[in-house]
DRENDO-105392 format. One record per residue: residue number from 1; residue in one letter; chain; z, x, y of N, C-alpha, C, O, CB in turn. Coordinates in Angstrom, 1 decimal. Glycine has a CB too. Layout:
N
+-----+-----+-------+--------+--------+--------+--------+--------+--------+--------+--------+--------+--------+--------+--------+--------+--------+--------+
:   n : res : chain :    n.w :    n.u :    n.v :   ca.w :   ca.u :   ca.v :    c.w :    c.u :    c.v :    o.w :    o.u :    o.v :   cb.w :   cb.u :   cb.v :
+-----+-----+-------+--------+--------+--------+--------+--------+--------+--------+--------+--------+--------+--------+--------+--------+--------+--------+
: NUM :   a :     A :      Z :      X :      Y :      Z :      X :      Y :      Z :      X :      Y :      Z :      X :      Y :      Z :      X :      Y :
...
+-----+-----+-------+--------+--------+--------+--------+--------+--------+--------+--------+--------+--------+--------+--------+--------+--------+--------+
! end
This chain:
110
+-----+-----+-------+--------+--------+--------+--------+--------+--------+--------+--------+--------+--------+--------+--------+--------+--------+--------+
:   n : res : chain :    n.w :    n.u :    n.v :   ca.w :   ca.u :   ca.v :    c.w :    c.u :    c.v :    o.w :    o.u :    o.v :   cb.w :   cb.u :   cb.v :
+-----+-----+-------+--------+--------+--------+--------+--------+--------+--------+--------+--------+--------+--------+--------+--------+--------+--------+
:   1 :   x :     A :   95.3 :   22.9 :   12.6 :   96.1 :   24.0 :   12.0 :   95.4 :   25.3 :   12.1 :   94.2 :   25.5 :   12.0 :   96.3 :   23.7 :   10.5 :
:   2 :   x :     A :   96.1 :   26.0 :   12.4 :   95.4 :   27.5 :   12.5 :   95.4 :   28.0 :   11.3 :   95.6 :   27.4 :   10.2 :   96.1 :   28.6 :   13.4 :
:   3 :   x :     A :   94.9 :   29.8 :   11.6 :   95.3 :   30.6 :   10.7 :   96.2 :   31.5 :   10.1 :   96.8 :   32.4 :   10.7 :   94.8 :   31.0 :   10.8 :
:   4 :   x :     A :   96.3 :   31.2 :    9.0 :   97.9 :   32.0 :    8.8 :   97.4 :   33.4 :    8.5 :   96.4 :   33.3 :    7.9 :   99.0 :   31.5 :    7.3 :
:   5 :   x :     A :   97.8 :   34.8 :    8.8 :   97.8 :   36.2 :    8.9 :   99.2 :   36.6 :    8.3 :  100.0 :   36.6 :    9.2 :   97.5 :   36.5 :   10.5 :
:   6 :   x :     A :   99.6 :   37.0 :    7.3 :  100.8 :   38.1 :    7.2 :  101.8 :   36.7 :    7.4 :  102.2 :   36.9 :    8.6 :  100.9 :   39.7 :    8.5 :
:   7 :   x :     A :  102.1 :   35.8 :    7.0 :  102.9 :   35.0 :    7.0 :  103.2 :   34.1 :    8.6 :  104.2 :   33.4 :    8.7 :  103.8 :   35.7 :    6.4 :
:   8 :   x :     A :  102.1 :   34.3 :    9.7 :  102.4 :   34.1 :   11.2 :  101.0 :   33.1 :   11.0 :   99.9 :   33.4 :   10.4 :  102.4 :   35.8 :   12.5 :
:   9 :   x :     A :  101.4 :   32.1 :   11.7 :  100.1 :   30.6 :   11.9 :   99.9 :   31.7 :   13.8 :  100.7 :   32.2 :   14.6 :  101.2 :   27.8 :   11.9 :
:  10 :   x :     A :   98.3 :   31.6 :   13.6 :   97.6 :   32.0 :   14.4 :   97.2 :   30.8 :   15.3 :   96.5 :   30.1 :   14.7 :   96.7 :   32.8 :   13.9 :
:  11 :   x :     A :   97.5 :   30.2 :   16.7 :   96.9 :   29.6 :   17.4 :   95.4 :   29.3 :   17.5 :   94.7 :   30.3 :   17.4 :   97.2 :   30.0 :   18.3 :
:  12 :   x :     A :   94.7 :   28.2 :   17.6 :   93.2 :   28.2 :   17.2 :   93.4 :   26.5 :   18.2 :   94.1 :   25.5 :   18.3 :   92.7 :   28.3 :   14.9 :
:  13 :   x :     A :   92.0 :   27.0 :   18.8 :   91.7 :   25.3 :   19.8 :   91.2 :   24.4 :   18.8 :   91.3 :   24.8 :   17.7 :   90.4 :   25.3 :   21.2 :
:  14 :   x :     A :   90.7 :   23.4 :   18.9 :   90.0 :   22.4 :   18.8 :   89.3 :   22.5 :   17.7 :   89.5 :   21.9 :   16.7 :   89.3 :   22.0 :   19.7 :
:  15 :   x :     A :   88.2 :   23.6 :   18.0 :   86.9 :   24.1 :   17.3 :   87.4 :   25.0 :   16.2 :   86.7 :   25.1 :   15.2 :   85.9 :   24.8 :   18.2 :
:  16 :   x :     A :   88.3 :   25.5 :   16.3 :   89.4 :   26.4 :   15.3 :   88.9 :   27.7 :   15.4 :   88.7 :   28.5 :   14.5 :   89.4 :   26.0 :   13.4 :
:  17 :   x :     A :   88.5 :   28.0 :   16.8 :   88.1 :   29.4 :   17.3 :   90.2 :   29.6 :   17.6 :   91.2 :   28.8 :   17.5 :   86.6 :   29.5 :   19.0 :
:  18 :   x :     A :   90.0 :   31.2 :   18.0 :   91.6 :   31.9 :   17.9 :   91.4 :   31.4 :   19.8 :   90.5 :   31.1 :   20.5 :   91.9 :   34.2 :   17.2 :
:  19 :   x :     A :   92.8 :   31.7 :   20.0 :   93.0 :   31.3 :   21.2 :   93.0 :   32.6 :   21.7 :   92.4 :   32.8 :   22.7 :   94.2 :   30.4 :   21.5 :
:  20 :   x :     A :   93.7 :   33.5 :   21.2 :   93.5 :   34.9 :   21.5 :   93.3 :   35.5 :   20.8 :   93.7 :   35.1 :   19.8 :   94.3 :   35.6 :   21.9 :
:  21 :   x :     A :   92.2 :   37.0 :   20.9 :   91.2 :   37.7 :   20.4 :   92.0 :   37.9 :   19.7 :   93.2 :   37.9 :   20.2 :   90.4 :   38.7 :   21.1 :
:  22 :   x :     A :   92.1 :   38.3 :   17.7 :   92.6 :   38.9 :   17.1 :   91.4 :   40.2 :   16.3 :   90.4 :   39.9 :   15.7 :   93.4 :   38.0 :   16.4 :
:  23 :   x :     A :   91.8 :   41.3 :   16.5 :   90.9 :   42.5 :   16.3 :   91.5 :   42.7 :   14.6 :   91.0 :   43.4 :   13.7 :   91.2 :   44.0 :   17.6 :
:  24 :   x :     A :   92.3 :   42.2 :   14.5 :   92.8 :   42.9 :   12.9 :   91.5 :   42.7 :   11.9 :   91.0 :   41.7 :   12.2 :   94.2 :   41.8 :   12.0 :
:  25 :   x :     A :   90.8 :   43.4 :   10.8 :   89.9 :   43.2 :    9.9 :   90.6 :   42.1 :    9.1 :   89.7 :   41.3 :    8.8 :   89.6 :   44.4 :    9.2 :
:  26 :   x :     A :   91.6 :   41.8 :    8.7 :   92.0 :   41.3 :    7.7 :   92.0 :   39.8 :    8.4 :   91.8 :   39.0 :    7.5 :   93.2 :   41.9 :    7.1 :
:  27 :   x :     A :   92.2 :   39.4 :    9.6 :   91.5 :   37.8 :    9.5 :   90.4 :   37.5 :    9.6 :   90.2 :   36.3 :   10.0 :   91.7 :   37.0 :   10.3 :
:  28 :   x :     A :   89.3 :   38.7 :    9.3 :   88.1 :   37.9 :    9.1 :   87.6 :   37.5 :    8.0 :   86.8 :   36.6 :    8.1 :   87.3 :   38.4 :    9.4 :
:  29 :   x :     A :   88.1 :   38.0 :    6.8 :   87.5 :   37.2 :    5.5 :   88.5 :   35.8 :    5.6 :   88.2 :   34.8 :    5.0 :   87.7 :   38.2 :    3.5 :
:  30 :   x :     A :   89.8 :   35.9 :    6.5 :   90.3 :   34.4 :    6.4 :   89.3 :   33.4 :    7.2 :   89.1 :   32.3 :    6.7 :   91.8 :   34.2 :    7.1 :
:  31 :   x :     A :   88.8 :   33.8 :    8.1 :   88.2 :   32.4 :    8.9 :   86.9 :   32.8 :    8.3 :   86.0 :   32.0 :    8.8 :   88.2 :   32.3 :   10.7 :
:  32 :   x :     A :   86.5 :   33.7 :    7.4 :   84.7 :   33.3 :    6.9 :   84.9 :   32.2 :    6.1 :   84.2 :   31.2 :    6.2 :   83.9 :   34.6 :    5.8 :
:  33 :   x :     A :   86.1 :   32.3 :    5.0 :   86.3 :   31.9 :    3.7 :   86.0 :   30.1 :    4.3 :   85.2 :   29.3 :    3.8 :   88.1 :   32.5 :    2.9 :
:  34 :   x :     A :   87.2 :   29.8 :    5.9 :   87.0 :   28.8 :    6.5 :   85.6 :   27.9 :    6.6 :   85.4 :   26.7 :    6.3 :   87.3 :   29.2 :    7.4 :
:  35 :   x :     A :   84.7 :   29.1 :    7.4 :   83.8 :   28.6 :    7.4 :   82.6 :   28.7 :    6.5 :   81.5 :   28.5 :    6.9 :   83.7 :   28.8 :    8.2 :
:  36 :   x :     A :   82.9 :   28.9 :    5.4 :   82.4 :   29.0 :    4.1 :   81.0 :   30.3 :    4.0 :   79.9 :   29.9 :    3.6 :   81.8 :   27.3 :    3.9 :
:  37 :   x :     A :   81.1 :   31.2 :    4.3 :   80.8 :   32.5 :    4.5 :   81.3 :   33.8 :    3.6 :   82.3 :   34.5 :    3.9 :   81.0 :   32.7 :    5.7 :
:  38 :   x :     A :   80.2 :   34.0 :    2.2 :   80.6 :   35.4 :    2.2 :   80.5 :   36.1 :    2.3 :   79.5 :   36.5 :    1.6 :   80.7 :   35.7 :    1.9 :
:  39 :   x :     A :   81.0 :   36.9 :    2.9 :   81.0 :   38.2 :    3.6 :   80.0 :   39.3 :    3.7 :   80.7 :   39.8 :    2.8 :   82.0 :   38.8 :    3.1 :
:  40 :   x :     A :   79.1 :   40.1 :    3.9 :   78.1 :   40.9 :    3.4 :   78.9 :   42.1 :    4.4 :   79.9 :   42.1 :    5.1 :   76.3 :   40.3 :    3.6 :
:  41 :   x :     A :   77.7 :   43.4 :    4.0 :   77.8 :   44.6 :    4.9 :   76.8 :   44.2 :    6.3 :   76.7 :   45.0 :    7.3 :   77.1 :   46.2 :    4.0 :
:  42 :   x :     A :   76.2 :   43.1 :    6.3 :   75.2 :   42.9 :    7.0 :   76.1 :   41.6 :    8.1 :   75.9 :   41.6 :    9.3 :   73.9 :   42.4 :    5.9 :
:  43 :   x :     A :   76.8 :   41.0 :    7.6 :   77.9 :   40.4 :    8.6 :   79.0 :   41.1 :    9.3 :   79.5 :   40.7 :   10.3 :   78.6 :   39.4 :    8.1 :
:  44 :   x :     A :   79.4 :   42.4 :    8.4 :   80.2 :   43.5 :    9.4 :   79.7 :   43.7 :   10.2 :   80.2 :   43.6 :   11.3 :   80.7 :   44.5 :    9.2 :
:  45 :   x :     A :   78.4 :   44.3 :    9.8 :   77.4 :   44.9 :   11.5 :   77.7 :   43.7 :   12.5 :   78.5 :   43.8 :   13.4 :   75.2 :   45.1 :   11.4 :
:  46 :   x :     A :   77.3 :   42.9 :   12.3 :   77.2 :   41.3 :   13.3 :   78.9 :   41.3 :   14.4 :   79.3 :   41.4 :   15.6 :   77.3 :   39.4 :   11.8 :
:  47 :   x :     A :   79.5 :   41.1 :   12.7 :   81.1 :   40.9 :   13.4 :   81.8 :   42.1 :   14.3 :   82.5 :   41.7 :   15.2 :   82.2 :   40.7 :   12.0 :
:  48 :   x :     A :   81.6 :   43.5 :   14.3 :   82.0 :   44.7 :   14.8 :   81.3 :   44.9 :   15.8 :   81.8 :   45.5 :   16.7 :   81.9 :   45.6 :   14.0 :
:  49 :   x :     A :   79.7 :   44.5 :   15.9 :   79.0 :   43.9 :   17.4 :   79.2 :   43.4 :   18.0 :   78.7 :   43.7 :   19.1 :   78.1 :   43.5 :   17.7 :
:  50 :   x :     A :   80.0 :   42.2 :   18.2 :   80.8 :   40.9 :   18.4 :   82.1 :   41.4 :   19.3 :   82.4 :   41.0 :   20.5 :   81.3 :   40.1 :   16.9 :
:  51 :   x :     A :   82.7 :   42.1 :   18.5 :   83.8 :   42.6 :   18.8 :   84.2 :   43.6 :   19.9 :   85.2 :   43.6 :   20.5 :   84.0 :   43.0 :   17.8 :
:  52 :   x :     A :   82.8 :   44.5 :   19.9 :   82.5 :   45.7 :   20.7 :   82.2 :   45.1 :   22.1 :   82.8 :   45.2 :   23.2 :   81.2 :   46.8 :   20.1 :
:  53 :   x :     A :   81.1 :   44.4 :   21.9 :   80.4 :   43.5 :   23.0 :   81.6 :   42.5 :   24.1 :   81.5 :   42.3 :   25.3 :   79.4 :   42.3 :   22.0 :
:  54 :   x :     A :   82.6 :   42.2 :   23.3 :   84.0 :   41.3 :   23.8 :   84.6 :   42.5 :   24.6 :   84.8 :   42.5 :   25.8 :   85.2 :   40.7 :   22.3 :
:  55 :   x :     A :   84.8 :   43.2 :   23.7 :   85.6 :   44.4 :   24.9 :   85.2 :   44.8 :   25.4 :   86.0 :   45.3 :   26.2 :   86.2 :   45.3 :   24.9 :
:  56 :   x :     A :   84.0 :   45.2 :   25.7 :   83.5 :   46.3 :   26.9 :   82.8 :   44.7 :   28.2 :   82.6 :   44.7 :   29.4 :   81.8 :   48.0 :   26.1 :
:  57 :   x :     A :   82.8 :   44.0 :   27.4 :   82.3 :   42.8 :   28.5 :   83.4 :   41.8 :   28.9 :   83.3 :   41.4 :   30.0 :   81.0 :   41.9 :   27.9 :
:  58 :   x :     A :   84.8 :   41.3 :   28.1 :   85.1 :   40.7 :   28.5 :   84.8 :   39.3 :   27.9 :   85.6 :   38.4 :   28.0 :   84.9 :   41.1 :   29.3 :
:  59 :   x :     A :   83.6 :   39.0 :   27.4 :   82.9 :   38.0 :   26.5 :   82.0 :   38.7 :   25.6 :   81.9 :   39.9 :   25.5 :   82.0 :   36.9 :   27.4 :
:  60 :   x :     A :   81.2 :   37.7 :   24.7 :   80.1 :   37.6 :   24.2 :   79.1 :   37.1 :   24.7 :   79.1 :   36.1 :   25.3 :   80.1 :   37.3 :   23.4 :
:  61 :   x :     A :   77.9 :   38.1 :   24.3 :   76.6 :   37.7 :   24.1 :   76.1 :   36.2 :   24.0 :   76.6 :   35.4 :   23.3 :   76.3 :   38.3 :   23.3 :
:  62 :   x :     A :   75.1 :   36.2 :   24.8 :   74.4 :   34.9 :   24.3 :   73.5 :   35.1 :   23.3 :   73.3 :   36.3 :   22.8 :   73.8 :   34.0 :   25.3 :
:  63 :   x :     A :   72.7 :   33.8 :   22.8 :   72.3 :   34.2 :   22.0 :   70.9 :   34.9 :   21.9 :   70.5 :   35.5 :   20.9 :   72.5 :   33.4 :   21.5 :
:  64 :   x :     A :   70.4 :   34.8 :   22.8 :   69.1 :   35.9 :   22.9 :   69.6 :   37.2 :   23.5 :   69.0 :   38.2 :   23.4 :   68.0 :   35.4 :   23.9 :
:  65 :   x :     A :   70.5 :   37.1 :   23.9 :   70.7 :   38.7 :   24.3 :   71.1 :   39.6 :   23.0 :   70.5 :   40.6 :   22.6 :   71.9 :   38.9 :   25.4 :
:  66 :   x :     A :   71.9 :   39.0 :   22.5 :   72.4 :   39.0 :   21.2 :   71.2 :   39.8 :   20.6 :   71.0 :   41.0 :   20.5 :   72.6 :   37.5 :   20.6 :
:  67 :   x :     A :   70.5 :   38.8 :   20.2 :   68.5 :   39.3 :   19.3 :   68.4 :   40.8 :   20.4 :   68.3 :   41.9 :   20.0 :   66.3 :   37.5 :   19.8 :
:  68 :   x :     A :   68.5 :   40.4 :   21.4 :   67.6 :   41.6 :   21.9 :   68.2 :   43.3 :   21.8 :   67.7 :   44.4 :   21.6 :   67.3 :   41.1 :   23.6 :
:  69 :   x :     A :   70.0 :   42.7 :   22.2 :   70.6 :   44.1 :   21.9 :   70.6 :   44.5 :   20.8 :   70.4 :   45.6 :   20.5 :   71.9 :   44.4 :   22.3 :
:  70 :   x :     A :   70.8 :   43.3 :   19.5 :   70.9 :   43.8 :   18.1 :   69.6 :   44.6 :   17.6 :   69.7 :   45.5 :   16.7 :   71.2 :   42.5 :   17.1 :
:  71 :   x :     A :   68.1 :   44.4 :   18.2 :   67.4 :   45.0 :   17.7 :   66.9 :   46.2 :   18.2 :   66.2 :   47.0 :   17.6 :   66.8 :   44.4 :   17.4 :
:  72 :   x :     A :   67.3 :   46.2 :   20.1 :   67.6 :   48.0 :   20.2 :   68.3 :   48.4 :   19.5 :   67.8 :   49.2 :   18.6 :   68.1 :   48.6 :   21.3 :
:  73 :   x :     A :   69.9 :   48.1 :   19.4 :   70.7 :   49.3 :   18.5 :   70.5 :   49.1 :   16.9 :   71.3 :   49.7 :   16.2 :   72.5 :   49.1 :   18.9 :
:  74 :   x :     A :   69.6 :   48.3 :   16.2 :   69.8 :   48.2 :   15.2 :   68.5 :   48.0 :   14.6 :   68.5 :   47.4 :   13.5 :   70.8 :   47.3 :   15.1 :
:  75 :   x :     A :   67.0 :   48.5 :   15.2 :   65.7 :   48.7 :   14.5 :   65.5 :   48.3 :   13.4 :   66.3 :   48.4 :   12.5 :   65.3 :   49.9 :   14.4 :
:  76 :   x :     A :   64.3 :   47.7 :   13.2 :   63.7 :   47.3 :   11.7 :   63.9 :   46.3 :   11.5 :   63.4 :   45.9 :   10.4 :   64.1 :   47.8 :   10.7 :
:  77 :   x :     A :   64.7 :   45.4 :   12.2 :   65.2 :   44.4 :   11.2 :   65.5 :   42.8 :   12.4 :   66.3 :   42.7 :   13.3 :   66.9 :   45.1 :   10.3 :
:  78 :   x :     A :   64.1 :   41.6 :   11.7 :   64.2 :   40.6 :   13.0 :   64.9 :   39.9 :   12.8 :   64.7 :   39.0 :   12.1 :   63.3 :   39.9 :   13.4 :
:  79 :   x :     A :   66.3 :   40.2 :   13.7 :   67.4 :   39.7 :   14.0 :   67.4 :   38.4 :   14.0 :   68.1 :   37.8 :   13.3 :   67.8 :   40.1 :   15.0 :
:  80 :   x :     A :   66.5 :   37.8 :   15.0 :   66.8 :   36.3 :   15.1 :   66.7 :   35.4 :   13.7 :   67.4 :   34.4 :   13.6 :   65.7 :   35.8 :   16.0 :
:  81 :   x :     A :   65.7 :   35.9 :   12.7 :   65.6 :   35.4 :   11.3 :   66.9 :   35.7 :   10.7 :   67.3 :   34.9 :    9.8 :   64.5 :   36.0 :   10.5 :
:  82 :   x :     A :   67.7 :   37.2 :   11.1 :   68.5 :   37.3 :    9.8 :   70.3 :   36.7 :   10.5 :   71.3 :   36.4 :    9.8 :   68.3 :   39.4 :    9.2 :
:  83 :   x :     A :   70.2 :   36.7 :   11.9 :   71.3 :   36.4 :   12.2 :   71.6 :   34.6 :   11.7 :   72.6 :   34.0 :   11.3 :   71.3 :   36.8 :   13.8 :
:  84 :   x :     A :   70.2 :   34.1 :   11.7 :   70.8 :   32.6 :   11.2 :   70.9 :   32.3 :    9.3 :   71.3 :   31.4 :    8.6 :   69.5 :   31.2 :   12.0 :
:  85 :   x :     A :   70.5 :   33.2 :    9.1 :   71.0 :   33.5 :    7.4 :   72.1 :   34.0 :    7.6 :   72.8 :   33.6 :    6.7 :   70.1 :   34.6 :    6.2 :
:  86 :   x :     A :   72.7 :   34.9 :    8.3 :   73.9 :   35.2 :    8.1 :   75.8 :   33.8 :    8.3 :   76.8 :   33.5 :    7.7 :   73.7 :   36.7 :    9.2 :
:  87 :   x :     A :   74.7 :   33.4 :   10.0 :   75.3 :   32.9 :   10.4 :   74.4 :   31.4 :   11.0 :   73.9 :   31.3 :   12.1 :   75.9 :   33.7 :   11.1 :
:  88 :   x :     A :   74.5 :   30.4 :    9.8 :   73.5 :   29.4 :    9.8 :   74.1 :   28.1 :   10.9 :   73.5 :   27.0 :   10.9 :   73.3 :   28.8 :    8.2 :
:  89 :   x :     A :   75.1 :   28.2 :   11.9 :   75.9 :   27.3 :   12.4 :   76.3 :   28.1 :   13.8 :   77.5 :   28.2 :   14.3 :   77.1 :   27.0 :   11.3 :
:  90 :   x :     A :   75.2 :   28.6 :   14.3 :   74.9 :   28.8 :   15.9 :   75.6 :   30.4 :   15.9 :   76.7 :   30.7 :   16.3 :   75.9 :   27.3 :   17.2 :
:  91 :   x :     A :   74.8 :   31.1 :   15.4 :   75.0 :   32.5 :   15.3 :   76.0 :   33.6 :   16.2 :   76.8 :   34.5 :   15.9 :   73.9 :   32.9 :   15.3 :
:  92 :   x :     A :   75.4 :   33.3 :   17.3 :   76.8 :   33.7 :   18.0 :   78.3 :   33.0 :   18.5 :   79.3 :   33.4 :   19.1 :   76.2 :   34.1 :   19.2 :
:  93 :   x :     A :   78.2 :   32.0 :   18.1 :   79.7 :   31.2 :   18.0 :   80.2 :   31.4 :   16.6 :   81.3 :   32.0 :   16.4 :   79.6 :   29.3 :   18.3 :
:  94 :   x :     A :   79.2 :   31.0 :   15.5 :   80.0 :   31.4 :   14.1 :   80.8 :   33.0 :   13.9 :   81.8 :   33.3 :   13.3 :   78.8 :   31.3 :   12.9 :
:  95 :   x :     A :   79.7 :   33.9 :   14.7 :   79.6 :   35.2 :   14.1 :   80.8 :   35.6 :   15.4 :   81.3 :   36.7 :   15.1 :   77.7 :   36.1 :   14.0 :
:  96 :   x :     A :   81.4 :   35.3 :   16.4 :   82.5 :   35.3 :   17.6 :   83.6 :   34.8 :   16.9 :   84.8 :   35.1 :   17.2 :   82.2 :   34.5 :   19.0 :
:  97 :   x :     A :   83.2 :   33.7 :   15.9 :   84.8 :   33.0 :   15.5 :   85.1 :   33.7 :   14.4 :   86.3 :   33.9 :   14.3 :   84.9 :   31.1 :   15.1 :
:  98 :   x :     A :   84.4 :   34.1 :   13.2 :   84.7 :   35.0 :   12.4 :   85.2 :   35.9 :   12.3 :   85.9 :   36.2 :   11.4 :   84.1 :   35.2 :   12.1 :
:  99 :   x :     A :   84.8 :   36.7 :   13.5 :   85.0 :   37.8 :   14.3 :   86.7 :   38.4 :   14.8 :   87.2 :   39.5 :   14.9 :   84.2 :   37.3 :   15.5 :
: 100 :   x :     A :   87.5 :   36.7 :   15.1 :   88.6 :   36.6 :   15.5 :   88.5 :   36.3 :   17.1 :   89.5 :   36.0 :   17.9 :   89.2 :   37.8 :   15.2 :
: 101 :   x :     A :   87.4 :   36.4 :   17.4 :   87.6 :   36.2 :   18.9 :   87.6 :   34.9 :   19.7 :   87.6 :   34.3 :   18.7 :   86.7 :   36.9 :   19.4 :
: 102 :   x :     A :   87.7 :   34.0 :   20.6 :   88.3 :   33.1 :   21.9 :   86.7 :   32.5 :   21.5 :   85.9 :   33.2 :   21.0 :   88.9 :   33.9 :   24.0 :
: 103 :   x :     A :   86.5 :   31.0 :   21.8 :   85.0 :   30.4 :   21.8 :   84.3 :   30.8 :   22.7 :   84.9 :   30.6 :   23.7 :   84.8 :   29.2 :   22.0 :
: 104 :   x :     A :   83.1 :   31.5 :   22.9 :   81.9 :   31.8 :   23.8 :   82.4 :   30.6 :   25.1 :   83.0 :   29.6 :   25.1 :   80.0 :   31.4 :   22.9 :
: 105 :   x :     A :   81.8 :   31.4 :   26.1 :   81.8 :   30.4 :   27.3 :   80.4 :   29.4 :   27.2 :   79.4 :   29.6 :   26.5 :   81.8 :   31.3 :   28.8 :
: 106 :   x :     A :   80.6 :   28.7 :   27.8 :   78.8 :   27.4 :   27.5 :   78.6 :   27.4 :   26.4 :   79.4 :   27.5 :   25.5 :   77.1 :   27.7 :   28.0 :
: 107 :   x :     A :   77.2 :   27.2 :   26.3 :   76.5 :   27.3 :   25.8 :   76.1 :   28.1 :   24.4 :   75.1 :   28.3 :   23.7 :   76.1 :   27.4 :   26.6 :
: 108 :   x :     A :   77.4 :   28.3 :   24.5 :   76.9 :   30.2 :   23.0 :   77.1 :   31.1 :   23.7 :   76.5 :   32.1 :   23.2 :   75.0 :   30.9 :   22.1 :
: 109 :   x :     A :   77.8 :   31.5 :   25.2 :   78.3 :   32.3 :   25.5 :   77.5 :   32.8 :   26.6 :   76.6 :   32.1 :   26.9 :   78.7 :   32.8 :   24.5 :
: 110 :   x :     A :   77.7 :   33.8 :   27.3 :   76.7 :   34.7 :   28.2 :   76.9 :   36.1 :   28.2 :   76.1 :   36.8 :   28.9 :   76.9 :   34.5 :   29.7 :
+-----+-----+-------+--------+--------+--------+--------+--------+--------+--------+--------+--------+--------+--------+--------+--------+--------+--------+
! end
């Protein structure tokens, strides 16, 4: 079963990632709530990186690249520790499905 949005069931594969990217804010506290996640200002940064990263690439990040871009554009703060408190269930797949976006390619993505 997918996600319902505004009264419309949203397509979702297997893994209950979206089949197609949905950018709306408002299905992301639906699929956090899913995956049992609440919400911080510290998972928007994640999720709106996710998001940015999808469009100008086409995909997501893996997951070290991930650490590495998050802590050029985002100083002070070691990512790799905080991304799996945020996102304890493979950080860049959780933090891509939350997101609204299609499952990483491989591995957690490239």
């Amino acid at each position: 079963m997918g996600y319902v949005l505004n009264g419309e069931e949203l397509e979702v594969d297997d893994e209950g990632f979206l089949v197609e990217p949905n950018f709306s804010d408002e299905i992301v506290p639906i699929i956090a709530e899913a995956e049992g996640i609440k919400l911080t200002d510290d998972h928007w940064t994640v999720i709106n990186f996710m998001r940015r990263k999808y469009q100008e690439d086409g995909h997501t990040p893996n997951f070290r690249n991930m650490v590495a871009m998050m802590e050029e554009e985002f100083p002070g703060v070691d990512w790799k520790k905080r991304l799996y408190e945020l996102f304890p269930k493979q950080p860049n797949r959780q933090s891509a499905k939350i997101a609204g976006l299609p499952k990483p390619f491989g591995k957690g993505g490239y």
